[in-house]
C-alpha positions as CSV (number, residue, x, y, z in Angstrom):
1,X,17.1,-39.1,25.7
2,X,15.6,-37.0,22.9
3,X,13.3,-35.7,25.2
4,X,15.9,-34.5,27.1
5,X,17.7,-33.2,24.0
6,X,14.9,-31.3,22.7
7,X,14.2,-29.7,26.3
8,X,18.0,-28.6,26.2
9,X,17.5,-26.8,22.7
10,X,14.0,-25.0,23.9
11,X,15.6,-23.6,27.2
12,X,18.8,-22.3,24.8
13,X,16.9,-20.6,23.1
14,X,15.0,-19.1,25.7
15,X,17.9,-17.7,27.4
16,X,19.6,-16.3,24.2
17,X,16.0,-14.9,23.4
18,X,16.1,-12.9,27.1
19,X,19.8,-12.4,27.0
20,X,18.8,-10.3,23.6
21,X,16.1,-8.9,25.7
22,X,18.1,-7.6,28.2
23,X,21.3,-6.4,25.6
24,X,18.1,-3.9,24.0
25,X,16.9,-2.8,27.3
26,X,20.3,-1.9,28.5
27,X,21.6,0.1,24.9
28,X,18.0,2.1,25.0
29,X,18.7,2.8,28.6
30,X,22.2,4.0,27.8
31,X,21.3,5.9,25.0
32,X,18.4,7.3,27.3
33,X,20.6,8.6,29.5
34,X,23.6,9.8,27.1
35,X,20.2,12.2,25.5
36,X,18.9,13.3,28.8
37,X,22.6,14.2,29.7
38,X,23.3,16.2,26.3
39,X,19.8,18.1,25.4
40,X,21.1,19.4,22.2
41,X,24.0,20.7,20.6
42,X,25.1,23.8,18.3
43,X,25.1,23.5,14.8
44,X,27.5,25.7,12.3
45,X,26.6,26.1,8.6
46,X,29.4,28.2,6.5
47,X,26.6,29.7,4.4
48,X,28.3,31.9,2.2
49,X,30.1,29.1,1.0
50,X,26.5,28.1,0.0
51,X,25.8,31.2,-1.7
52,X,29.1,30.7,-4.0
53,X,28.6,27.2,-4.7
54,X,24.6,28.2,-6.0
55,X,26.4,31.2,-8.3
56,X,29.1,29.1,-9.5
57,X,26.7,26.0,-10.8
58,X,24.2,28.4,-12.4
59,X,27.3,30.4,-13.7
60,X,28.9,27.3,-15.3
61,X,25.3,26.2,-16.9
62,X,24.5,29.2,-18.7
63,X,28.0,29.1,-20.3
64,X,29.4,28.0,-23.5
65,X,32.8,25.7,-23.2
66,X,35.2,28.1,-24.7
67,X,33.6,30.9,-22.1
68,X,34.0,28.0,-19.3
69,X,37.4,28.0,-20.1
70,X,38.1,31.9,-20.1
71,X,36.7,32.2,-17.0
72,X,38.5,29.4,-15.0
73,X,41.7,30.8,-16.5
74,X,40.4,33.6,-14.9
75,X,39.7,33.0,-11.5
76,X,42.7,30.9,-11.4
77,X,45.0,34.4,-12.6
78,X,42.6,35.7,-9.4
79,X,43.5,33.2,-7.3
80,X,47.6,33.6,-8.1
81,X,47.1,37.7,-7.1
82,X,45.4,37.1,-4.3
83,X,48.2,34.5,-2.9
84,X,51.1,37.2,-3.8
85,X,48.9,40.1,-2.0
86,X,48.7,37.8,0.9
87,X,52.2,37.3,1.0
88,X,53.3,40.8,0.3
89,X,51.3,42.3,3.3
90,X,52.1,39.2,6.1
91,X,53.5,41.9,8.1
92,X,50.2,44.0,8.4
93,X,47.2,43.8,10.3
94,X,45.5,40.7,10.3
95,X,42.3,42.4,11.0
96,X,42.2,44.9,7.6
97,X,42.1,41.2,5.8
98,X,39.8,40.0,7.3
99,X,35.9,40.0,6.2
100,X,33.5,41.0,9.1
101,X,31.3,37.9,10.2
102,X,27.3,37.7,10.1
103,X,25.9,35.2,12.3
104,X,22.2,34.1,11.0
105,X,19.6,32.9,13.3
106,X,16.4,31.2,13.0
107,X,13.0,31.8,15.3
108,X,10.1,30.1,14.1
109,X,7.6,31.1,17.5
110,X,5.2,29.4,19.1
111,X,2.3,30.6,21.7
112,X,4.7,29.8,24.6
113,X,7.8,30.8,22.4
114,X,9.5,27.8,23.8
115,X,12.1,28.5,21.5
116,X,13.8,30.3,23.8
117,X,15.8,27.9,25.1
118,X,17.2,27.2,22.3
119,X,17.7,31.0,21.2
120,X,19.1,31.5,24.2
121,X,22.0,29.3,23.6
122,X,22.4,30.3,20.1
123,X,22.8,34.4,21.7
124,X,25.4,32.9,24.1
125,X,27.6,31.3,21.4
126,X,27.3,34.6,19.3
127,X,28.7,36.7,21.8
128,X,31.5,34.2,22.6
129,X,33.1,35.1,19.5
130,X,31.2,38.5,18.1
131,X,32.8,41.4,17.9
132,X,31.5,45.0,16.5
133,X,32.6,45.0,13.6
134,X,30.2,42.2,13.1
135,X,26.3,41.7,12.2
136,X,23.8,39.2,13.6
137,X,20.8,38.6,11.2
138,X,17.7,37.1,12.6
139,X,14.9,35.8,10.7
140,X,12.2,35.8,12.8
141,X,8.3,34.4,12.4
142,X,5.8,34.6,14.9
143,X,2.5,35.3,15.7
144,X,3.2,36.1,19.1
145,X,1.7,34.1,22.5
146,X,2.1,34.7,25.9
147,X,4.0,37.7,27.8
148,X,6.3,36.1,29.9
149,X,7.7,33.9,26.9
150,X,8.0,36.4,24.5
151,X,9.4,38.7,27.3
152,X,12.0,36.8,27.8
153,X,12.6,35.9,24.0
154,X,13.0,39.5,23.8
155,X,15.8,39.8,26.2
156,X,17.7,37.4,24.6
157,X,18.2,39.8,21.5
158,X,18.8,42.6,23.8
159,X,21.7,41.3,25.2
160,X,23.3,41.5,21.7
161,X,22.0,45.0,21.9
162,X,23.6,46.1,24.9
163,X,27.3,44.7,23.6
164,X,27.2,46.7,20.6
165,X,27.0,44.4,18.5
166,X,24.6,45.6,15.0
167,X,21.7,43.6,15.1
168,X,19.2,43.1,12.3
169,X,15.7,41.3,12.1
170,X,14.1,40.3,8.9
171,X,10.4,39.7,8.6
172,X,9.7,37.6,5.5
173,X,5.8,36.6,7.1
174,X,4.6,37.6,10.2
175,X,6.0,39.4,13.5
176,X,2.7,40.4,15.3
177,X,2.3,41.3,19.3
178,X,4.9,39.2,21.2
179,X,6.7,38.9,17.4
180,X,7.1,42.3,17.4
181,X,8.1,43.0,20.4
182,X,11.4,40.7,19.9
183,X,11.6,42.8,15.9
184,X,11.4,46.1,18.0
185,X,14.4,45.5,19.8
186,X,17.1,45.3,16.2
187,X,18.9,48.7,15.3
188,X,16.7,47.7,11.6
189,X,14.0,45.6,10.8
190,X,13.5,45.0,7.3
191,X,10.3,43.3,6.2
192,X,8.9,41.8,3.2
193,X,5.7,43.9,1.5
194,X,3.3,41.4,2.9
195,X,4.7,40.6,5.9
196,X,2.0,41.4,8.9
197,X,3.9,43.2,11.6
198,X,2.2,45.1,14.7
199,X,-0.7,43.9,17.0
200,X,0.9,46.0,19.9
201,X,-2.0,44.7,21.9
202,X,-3.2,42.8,24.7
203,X,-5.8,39.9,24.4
204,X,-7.2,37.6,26.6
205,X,-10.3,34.9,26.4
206,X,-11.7,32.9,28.8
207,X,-14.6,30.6,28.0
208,X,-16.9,30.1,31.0
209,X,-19.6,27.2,32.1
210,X,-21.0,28.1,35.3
211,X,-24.6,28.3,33.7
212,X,-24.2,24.9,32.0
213,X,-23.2,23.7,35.0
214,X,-26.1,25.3,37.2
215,X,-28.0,23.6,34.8
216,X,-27.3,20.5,35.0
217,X,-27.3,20.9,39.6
218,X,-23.1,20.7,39.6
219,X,-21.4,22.8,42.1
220,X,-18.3,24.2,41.7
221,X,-16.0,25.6,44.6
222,X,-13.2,27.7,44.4
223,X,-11.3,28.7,47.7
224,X,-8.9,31.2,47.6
225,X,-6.8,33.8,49.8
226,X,-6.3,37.5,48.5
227,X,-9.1,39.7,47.1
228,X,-7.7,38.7,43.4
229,X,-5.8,35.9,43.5
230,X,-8.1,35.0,40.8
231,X,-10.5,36.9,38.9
232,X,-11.9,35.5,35.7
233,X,-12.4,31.9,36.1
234,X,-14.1,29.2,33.8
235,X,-16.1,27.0,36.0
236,X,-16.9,29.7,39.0
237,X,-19.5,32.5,38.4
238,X,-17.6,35.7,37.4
239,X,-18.6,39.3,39.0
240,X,-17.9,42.9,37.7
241,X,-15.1,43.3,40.2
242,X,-13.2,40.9,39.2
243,X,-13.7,41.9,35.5
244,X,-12.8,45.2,36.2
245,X,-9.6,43.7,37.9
246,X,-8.5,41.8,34.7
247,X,-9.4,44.4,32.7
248,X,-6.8,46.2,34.5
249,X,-4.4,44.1,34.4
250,X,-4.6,43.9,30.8
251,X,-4.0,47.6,30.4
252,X,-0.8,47.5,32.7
253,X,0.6,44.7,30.3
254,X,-0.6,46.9,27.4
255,X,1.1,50.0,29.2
256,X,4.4,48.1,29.4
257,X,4.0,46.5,26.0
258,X,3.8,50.3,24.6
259,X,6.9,51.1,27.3
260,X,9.1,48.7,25.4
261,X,8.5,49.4,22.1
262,X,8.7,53.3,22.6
263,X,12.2,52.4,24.4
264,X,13.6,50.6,21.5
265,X,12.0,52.6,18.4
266,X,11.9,56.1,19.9
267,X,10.3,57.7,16.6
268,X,7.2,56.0,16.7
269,X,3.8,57.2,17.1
270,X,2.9,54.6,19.8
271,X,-0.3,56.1,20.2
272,X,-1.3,55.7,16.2
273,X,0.3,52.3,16.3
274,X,-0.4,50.2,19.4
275,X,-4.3,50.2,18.8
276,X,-3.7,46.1,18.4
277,X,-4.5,46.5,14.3
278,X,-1.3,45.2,12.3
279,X,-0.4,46.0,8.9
280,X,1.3,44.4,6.0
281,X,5.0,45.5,5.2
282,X,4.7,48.7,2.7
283,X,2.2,50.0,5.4
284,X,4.1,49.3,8.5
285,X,7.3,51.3,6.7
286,X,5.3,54.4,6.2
287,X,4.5,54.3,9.7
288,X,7.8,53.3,10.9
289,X,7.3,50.0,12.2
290,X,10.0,48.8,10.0
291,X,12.8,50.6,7.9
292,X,13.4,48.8,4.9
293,X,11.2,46.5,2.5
294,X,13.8,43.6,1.7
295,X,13.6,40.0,2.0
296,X,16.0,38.0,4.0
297,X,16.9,36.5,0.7
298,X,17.9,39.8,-1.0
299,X,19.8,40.8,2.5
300,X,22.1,38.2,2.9
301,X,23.1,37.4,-0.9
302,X,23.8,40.8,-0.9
303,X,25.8,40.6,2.3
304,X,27.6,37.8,1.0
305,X,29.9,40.0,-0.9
306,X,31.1,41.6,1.9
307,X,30.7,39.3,5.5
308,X,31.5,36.0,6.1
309,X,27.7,34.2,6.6
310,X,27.7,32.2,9.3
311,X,24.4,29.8,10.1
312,X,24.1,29.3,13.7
313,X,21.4,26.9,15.3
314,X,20.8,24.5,18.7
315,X,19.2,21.1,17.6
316,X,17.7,19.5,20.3
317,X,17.4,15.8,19.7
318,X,13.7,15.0,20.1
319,X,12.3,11.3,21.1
320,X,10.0,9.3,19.3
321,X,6.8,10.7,21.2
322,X,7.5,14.0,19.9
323,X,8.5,13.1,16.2
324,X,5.0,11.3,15.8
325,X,3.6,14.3,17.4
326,X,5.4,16.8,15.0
327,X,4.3,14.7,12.1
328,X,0.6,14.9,13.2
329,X,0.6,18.4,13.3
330,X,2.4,19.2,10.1
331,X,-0.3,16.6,9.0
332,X,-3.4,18.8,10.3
333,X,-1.9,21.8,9.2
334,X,-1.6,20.8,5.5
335,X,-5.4,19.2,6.1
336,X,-6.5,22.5,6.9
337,X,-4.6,24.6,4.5
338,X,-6.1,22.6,1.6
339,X,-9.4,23.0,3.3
340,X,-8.7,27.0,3.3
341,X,-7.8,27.0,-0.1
342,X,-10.7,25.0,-1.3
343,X,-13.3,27.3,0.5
344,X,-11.4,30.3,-0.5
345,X,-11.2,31.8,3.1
346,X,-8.9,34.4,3.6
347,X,-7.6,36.4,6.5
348,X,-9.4,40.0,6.6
C-alpha cells in the first residue's frame, strides 16, 4: 500500500513537471511568433522637452533661494500672458502659433549599412506628418561599406529631398565613402572640426590562395557561363583579363560615385576631391565638402528655441543570439581600443 502511495506521488510529480514543460514551450512559442509578426516598432522622444528640463535643473542649482523665488514668480507672470495671448487670438491662424517641428534621426552604419531598414521606416513616418516649414536633422556616423547598401541608404534621405522638406546632416565623427555619399545628399552638412569626411573612392581586396593550394596538389574548379561572370576569384588562378575587367568595373562605380556627389553639391571640385583621401572637418569646409563647423549638440540646443525637437527611431527587438553577440563585440572593441591606446597607434 505505501508502495503504491509513493509510486502515486513520483508519477504526480512527473506530470506537473512536463505539464510545466509544455506551459514554457508553448509561452516561448507564442512570444516567438508575436516577435516574428511585429519586427520592431517606432519610438517618439519629445526632445526639447529634454533640452528644457537640463536648463531648468542647472538654472535652479546655480541660484540663490530669494533668486529661485523671483524667477518662478516670473515664469508664472509668463505663463498668465501667454494664456491671455492665446485666448485673445483663438480666432487666428492656428499655424502662425505654431512652432515648426525638427524630426532627429540616428544612423550609426555598418559595412552592409543594414540600417536601412530601419531608416527606411523612420523616412516613411517623417513624411507622414512633415511639412516644409519643417527640418529633419540627421546625425549620421559611418565609415562607409558596400555600394548597393549605402546606395540605397542614400535614397532614403533623398526622398525627403524630393518633397521639399529642408534636410540637414551633422557629422560629429566620421562620414567617409558610402557615409558621404548619404551626407552629400542634405541641403547642409555641418561637421565637427575633426570629423573625417570624404574617401569618394572605390576599393576592393581580394585575398587569393591558388599557389598555396598548387602547393599542397589541391585543385580547384570553377565553371562558369559568360566571359566575366567572375573575374577576380580567391581560390582560382587569376589572369590580366579579368584584372583588367574589375579594374573597370571599379572605375564605373567610381564614375557614378563622382555622378552623385556632383548632382547633389554642384559647387564642388570633384576632380580635387574624389581622389579617395578624406579630410578632417576645418579642411573639408575650405574645400566645400561641408558648410558649416558645428556640432549636433550646438545645432539642436540652438534649434530648441525655435522648433519643436522631435527624436524619431525604429527599435527592432533582437533575440538572445544577437544580444550575446552585440555584447561580444562591444567587448572586443573596448579590448582593442585599450590595446591602441596602450601602444599609442594612431590613424595617419
Amino acid at each position: 500500500m505505501e508502495f503504491l502511495y509513493e509510486y502515486g506521488l513520483f508519477l504526480a510529480k512527473v506530470v506537473t513537471f512536463v505539464l510545466a514543460v509544455v506551459v514554457i514551450v508553448a509561452v516561448g512559442a507564442g512570444a516567438a511568433m508575436k516577435q516574428k509578426g511585429r519586427k520592431g516598432e517606432l519610438e517618439i522622444e519629445d526632445l526639447s522637452e529634454h533640452f528644457e528640463d537640463v536648463e531648468l535643473e542647472v538654472t535652479h542649482a546655480l541660484l540663490t533661494k530669494d533668486e529661485l523665488k523671483e524667477k518662478e514668480k516670473q515664469d508664472k507672470k509668463a505663463e498668465k500672458d501667454k494664456a491671455k495671448a492665446a485666448k485673445a487670438n483663438k480666432g487666428s491662424d492656428e499655424a502662425a502659433k505654431t512652432k515648426p517641428r525638427m524630426f532627429v534621426l540616428d544612423f550609426n552604419g555598418s559595412i552592409d549599412a543594414k540600417e536601412v531598414s530601419g531608416l527606411r521606416e523612420e523616412v516613411s513616418a517623417v513624411l507622414a506628418v512633415a511639412k516644409p516649414e519643417d527640418e529633419v536633422f540627421v546625425k549620421l556616423e559611418s565609415g562607409g561599406g558596400m555600394v548597393h547598401g549605402y546606395g540605397l541608404a542614400s535614397s532614403q534621405l533623398d526622398r525627403i529631398r524630393q518633397r521639399d522638406i529642408p534636410l540637414t546632416i551633422s557629422v560629429d565623427k566620421v562620414a567617409a565613402s558610402g557615409g558621404y555619399m548619404m551626407a552629400c545628399v542634405a541641403n547642409k552638412i555641418i561637421a565637427a572640426p575633426f570629423a573625417i569626411l570624404g574617401s569618394i573612392g572605390v576599393i576592393a581586396q581580394v585575398p587569393n590562395f591558388n599557389k598555396l593550394l598548387k602547393k599542397n596538389d589541391i585543385d580547384f574548379e570553377q565553371l562558369t557561363a559568360g566571359e566575366f561572370k567572375r573575374t577576380l576569384t580567391m581560390f582560382g588562378e587569376n589572369t590580366d583579363k579579368g584584372r583588367e575587367k574589375f579594374v573597370e568595373e571599379l572605375e564605373e562605380t567610381h564614375q557614378l560615385f563622382k555622378d552623385f556627389v556632383s548632382e547633389h553639391r554642384p559647387s564642388l571640385d570633384i576632380a580635387k576631391v574624389a581622389t579617395g583621401e578624406h579630410w578632417f572637418g576645418t579642411k573639408a569646409k575650405a574645400l566645400g565638402l561641408v558648410d558649416d563647423i558645428q556640432t549636433s549638440d550646438d545645432y539642436l540646443f540652438a534649434a530648441a528655441k525655435t522648433h519643436k525637437i522631435v527624436g524619431l527611431k525604429y527599435a527592432t527587438k533582437k533575440g538572445l543570439a544577437e544580444k550575446l553577440s552585440k555584447a561580444a563585440s562591444i567587448s572586443a572593441d573596448s579590448f582593442i581600443s585599450r590595446l591602441i591606446q596602450r601602444n599609442r597607434i594612431f590613424p595617419s
